[in-house]
C-alpha positions in Angstrom: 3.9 8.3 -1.1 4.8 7.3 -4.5 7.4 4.4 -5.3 8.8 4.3 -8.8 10.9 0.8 -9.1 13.1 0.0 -12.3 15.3 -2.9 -12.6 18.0 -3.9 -15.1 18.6 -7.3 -16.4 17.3 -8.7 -13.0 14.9 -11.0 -11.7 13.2 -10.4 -8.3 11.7 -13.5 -6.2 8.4 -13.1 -4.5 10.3 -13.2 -1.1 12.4 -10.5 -2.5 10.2 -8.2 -3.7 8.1 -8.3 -0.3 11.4 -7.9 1.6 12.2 -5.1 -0.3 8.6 -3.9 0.3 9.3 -4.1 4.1 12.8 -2.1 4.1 11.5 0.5 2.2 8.2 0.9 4.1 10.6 1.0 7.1 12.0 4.4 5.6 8.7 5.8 5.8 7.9 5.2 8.9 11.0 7.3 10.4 9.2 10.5 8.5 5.9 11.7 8.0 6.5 13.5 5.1 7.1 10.4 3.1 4.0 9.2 3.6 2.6 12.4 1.4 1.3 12.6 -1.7 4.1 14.8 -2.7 6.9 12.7 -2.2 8.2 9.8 -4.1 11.1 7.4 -3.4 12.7 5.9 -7.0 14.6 2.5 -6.8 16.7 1.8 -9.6 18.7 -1.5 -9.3 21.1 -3.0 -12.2 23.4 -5.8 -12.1 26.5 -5.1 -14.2 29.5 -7.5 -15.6 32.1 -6.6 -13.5 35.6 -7.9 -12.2 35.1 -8.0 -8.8 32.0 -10.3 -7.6 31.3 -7.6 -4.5 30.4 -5.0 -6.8 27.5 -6.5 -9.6 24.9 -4.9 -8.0 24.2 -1.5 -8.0 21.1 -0.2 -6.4 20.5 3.9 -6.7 17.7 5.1 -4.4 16.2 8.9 -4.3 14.0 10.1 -2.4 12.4 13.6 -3.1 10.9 15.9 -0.4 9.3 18.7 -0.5 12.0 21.3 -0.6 14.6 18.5 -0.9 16.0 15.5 -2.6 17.8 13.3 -0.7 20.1 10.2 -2.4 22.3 7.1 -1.8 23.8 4.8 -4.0 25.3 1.2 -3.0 26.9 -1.8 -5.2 27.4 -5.0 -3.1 27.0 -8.6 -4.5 22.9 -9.2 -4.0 20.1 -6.6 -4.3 18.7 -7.1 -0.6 22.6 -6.5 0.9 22.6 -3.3 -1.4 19.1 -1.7 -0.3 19.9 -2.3 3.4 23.4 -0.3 2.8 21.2 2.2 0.9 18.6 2.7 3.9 21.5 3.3 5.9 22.9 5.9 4.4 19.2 7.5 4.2 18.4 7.3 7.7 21.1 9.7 9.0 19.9 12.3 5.7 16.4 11.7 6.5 16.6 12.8 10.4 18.6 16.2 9.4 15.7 16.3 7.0 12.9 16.1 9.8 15.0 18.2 12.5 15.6 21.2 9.6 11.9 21.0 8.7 9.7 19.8 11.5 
């Protein structure tokens, strides 16, 4: 498994970053295919200036498959609260993924 991270104009803390470790990690243990060598998850987080507070975070994550690409995008306020949203959108496309193709 391959995981490409890319952040804009924000700052991670240690505790963060291993947290973020753990939630993804979690993803791939629900599949084995994402433990491959031919799959890759992408993480693209970027805070933005916006009106509402709930929204400067946006956190894209996409995760491609062999014969698929599967995606979710979340904003919330913190970059933790918008990867958990974003794992939970996945899980339901990731178990039509493993019952389509196991």
């Amino acid at each position: 498994m391959h995981i490409e991270h890319y952040e804009k104009y924000l700052r991670y803390t240690d505790r963060e970053l291993l947290l973020l470790a753990r939630k993804v990690g979690s993803l791939a243990t629900r599949c084995k295919r994402l433990k491959d060598a031919s799959s890759s998850i992408r993480i693209e987080a970027e805070r933005r200036a916006t009106k509402k507070k709930q929204d400067s975070v946006k956190v894209t994550m996409t995760i491609e498959l062999p014969q698929k690409i599967l995606r979710a995008e979340s904003r919330k306020p913190t970059v933790l609260e918008a990867i958990d949203r974003c794992t939970q959108k996945l899980m339901p496309q990731i178990a039509r993924y493993k019952d389509l193709h196991s």
